[in-house]
Backbone as a ProteinNet text record, in pm:
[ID]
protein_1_A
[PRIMARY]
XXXXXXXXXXXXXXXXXXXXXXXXXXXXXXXXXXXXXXXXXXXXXXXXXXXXXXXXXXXXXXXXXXXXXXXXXXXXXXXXXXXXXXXXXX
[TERTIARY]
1442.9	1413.4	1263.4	1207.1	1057.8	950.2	1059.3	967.7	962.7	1102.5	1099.5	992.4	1026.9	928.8	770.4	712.2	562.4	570.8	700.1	666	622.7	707.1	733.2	533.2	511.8	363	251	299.5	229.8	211.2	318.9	307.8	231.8	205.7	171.7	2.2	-34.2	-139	-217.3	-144.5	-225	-200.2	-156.2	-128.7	-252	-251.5	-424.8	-515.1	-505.8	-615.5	-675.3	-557.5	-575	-672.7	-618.7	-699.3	-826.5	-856.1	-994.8	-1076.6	-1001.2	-1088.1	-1158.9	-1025.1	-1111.6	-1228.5	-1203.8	-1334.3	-1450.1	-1418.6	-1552.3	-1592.6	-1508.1	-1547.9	-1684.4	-1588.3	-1692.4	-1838.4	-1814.6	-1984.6	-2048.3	-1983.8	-2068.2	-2101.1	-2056.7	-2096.6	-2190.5	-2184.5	-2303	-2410.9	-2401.5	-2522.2	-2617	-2518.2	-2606.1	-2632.8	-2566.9	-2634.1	-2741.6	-2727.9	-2848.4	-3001.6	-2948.7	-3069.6	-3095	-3039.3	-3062.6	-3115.5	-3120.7	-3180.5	-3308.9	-3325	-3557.3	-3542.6	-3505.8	-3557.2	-3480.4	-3495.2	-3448.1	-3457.9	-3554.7	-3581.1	-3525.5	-3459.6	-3379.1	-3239.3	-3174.9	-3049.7	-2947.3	-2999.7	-2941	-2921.3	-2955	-2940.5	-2878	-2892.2	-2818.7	-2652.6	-2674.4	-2547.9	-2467.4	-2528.1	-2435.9	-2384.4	-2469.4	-2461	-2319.3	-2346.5	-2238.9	-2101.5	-2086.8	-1971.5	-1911.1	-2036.1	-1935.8	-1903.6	-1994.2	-1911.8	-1788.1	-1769.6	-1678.6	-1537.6	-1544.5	-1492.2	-1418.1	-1496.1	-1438.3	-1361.2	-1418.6	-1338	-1226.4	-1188.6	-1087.5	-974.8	-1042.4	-957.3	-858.6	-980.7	-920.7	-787.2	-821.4	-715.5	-552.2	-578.8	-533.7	-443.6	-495.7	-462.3	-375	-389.2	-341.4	-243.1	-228	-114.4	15.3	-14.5	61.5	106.4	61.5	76.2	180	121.4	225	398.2	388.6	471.3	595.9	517.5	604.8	645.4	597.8	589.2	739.1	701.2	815.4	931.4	964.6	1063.9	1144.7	1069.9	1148.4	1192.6	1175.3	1228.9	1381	1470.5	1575.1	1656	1755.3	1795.3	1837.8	1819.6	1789	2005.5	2044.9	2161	2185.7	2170.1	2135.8	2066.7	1947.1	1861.6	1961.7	2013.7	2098	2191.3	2270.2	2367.1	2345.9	2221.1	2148.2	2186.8	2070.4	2055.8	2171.5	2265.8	2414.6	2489.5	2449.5	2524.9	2461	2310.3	2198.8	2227.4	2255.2	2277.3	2423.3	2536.4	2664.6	2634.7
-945.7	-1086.8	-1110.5	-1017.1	-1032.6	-996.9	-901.4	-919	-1032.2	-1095	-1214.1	-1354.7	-1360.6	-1450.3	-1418	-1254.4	-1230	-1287.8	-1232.1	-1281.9	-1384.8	-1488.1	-1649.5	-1675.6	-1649.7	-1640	-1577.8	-1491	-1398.3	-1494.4	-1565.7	-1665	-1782.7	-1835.2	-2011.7	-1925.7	-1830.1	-1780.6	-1757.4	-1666.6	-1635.3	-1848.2	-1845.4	-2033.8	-2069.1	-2054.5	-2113.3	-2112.6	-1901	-1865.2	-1901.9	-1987	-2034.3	-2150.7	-2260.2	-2339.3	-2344.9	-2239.4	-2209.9	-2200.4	-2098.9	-2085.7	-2198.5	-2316.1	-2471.6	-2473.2	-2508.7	-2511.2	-2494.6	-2324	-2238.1	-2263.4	-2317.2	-2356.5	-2475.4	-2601.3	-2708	-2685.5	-2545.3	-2547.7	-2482.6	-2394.8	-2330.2	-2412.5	-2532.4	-2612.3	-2738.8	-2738.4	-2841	-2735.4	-2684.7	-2548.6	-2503.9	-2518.1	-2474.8	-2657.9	-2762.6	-2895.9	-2875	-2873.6	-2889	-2821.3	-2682.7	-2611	-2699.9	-2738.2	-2782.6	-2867.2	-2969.8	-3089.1	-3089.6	-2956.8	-2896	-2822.9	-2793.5	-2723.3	-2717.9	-2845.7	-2878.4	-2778.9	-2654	-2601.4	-2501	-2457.2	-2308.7	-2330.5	-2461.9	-2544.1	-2438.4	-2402.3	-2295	-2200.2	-2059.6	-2003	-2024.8	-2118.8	-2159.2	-2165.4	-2271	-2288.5	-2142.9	-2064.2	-1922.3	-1890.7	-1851.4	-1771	-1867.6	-1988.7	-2065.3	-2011.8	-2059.1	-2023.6	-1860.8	-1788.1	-1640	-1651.4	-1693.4	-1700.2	-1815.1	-1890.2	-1947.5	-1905.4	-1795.1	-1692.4	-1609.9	-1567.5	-1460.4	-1521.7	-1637.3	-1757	-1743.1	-1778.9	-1788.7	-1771.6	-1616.8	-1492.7	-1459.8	-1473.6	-1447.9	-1565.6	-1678.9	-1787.2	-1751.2	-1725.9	-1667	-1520.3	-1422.8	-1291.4	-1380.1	-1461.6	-1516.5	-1582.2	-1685.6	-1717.5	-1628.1	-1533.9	-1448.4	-1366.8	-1295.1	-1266.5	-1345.6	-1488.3	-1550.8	-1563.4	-1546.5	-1600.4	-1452.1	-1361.7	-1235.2	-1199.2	-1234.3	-1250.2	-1302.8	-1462.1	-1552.8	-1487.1	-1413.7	-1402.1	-1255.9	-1211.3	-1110.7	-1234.1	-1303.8	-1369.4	-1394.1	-1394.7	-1419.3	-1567.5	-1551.1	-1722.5	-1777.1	-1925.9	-1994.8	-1958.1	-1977.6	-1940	-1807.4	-1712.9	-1550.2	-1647.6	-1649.1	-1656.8	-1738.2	-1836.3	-1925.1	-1842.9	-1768.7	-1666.6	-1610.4	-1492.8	-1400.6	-1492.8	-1638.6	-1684.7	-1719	-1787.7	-1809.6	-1695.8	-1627.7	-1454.3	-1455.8	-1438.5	-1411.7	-1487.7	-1642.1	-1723.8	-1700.4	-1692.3	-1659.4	-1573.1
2320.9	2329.9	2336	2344.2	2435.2	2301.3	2195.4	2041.8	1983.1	1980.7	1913.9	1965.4	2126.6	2150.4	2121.2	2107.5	2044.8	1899.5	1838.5	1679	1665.9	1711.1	1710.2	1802.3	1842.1	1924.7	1778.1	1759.8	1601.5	1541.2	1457.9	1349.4	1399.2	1515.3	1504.4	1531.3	1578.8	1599.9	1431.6	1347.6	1239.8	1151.8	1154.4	1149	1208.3	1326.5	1333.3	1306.3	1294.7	1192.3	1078.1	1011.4	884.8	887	957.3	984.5	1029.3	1127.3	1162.6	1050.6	940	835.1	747	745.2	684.1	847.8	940.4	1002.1	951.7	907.9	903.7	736.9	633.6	535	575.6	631.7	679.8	685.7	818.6	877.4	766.6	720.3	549.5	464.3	412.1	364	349.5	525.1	564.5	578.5	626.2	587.7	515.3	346.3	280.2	173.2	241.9	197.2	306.9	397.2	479.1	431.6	395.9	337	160.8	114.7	10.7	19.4	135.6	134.8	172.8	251.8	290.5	194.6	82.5	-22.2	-123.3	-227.2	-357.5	-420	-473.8	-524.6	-576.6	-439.1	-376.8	-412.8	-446.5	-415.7	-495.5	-672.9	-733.5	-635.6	-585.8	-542.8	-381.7	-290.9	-189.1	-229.4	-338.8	-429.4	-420.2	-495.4	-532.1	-411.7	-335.7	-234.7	-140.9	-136	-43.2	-147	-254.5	-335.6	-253	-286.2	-222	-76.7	-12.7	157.1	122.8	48.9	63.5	9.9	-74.1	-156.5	-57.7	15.2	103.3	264.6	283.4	399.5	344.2	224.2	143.9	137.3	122.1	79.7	260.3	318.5	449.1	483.4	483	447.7	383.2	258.3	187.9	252.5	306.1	404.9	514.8	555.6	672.4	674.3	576.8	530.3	499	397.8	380	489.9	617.9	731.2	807.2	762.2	813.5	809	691.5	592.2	582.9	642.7	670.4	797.3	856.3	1013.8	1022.3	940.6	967.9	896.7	808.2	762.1	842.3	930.5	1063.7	1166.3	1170	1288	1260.2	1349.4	1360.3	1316.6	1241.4	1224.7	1412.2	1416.3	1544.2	1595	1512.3	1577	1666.8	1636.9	1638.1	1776.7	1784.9	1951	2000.2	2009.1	2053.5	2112.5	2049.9	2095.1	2244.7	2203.4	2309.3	2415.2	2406.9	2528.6	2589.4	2518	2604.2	2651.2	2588.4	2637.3	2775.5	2797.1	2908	2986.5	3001.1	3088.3	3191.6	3071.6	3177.7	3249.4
[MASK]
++++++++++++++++++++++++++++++++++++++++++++++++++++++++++++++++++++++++++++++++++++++++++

């Protein structure tokens, strides 16, 4: 009982992870507008460089989801836990 409730804990966790990652897109992006905006010049190359950190945020996104998404498919159908617990309770 005590895996299932970590799994079910596993999944809403890498789930967050995901989201963190739009976070961390955000601050990468004001970042490198920010640098673009004291130095027009540089903006090409700020440019690139944001594209690949944003590439690899991504990807991690991407990793996480899928984590998820396997995670969730070990979990037990809700009937199955339903069971246990009425078994556990009598």
């Amino acid at each position: 009982m005590i895996y299932y409730a970590g799994l079910a804990i596993a999944v809403a966790l890498v789930a967050i992870a995901a989201g963190g990652c739009g976070v961390g897109q955000g601050i990468a992006v004001f970042g490198a507008i920010s640098g673009m905006a004291r130095q027009p010049e540089m903006s090409g190359k700020i440019q690139l460089v944001m594209f690949i950190g944003l590439a690899f945020i991504e990807s991690l996104t991407i990793y996480s989801l899928m984590m998820s998404f396997i995670l969730l498919g070990k979990l037990p159908k809700t009937e199955a836990i339903l069971e246990v617990i009425q078994h556990a309770v009598k």
